[in-house]
N, C-alpha and C positions, 0 to 999 in steps of 0.2 A: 920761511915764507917763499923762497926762490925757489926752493924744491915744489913746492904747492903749484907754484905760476905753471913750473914747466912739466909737471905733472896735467894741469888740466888744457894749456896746449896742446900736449901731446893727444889726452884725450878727444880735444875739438880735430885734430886735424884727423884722428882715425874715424870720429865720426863724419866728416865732410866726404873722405873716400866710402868709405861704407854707403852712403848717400846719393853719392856720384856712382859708384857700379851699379847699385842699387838702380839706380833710373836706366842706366845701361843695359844692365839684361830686362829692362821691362821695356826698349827700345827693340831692341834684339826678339823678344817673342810676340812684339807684333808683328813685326815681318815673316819671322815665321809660320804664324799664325796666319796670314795672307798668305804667304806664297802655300801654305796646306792649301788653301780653300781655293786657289787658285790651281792647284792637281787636280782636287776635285772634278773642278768644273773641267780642266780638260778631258779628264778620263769621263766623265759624263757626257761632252760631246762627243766622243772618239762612239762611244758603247751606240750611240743615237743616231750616229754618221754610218755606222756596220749595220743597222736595222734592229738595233735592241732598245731594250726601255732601261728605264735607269728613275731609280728617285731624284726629283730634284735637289738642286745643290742647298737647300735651306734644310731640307731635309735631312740629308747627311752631315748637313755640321752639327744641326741639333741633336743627333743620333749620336756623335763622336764624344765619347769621353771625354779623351786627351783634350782634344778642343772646346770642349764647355769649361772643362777646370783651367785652360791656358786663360781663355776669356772674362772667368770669374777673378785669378790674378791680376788680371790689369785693369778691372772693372774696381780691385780693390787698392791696386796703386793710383788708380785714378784720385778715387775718395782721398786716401791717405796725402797727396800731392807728389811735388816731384823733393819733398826732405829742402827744399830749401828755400 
């Protein structure tokens, strides 16, 4: 029975880290996910400041892969919560 207890300890504590990085990287790619959209918008201004056009910045996130699927991830850790 002792073996059982420390058995399913074991298993609660690796699920609580799992949980806890878990919200960590979904921490971590928001800000990255900001600081992308915030190059954007720099390098948008820079192109507009030299006398060029540029799509706007709503435009180019929509346009971005990488950042539709980064936003769909956290759109689904949202739902899911933060595990605890």
């Amino acid at each position: 029975m002792a073996d059982a207890i420390d058995v399913a300890d074991k298993f609660m504590h690796m699920a609580e880290r799992a949980f806890k990085q878990r919200d960590d990287l979904a921490k971590e790619l928001e800000k990255l996910s900001l600081a992308y959209v915030n190059l954007l918008e720099i390098g948008r201004d820079r192109i507009v400041a030299l006398g060029g056009s540029c799509d706007p910045v709503h435009m180019m996130e929509a346009g971005d892969p990488s950042l539709r699927r980064a936003r769909e991830a956290l759109a689904r850790h949202a739902v899911g919560g933060s595990g605890q």
